[in-house]
C-alpha positions as CSV (number, residue, x, y, z in Angstrom):
1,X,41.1,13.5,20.5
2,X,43.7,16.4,20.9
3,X,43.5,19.9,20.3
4,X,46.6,19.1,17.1
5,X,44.6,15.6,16.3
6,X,41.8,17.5,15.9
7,X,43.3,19.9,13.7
8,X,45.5,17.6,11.9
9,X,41.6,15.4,11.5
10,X,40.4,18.8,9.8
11,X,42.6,20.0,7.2
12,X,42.9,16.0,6.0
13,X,39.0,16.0,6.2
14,X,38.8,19.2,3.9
15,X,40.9,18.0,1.4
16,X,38.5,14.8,0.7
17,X,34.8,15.2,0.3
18,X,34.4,12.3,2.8
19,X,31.4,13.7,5.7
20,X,33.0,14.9,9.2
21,X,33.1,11.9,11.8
22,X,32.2,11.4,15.2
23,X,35.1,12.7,16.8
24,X,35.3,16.1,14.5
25,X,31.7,17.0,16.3
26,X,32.8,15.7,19.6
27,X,35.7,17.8,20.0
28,X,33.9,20.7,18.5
29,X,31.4,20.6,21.4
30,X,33.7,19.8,24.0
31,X,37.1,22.5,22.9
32,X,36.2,26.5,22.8
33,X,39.9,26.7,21.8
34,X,39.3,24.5,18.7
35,X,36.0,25.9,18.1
36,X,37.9,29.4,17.3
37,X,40.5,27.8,15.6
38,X,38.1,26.7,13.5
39,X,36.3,30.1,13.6
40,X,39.6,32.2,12.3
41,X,40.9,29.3,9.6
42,X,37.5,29.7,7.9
43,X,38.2,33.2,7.3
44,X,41.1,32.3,5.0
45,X,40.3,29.2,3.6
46,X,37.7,28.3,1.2
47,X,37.8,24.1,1.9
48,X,37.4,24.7,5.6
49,X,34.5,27.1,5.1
50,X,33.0,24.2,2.8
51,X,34.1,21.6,5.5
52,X,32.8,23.5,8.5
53,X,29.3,24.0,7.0
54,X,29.3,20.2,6.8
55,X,29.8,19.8,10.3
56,X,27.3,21.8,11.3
57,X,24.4,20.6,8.9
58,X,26.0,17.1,10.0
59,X,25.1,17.6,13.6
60,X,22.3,15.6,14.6
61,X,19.1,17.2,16.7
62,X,18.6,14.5,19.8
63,X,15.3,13.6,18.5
64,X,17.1,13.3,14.8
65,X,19.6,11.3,16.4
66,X,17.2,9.0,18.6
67,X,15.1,8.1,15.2
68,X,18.2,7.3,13.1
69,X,19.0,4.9,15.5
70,X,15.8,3.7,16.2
71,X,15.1,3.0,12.7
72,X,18.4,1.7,12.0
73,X,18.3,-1.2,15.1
74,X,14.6,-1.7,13.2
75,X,13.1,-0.4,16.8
């Protein structure tokens, strides 16, 4: 995902109350520049404040991560 997907991905995400995907959180770990972006737009906009406290509580812990899966492939 690019830097303008990515923030195309967002404000489209923050208008809907669907949960952030994949490649949201990806980026976000991967892109400082975005992460800032993201930083400076919460500061003036109440839907990406909402929005960007989703990503973060939707960020999986490894071991979180590990027993979703496990559980969901029934291991």
């Amino acid at each position: 995902m690019t830097c303008d997907g990515f923030r195309r991905e967002i404000r489209f995400a923050a208008t809907t109350d669907s949960p952030p995907n994949v490649g949201i959180t990806a980026h976000l770990d991967r892109c400082a520049v975005c992460r800032e972006w993201l930083v400076a737009e919460r500061k003036f906009s109440d839907r990406l404040d909402t929005f960007a406290r989703r990503i973060e509580q939707a960020r999986p812990s490894a071991e979180g991560l590990l027993a979703r899966l496990m559980k969901r492939f029934g291991l």
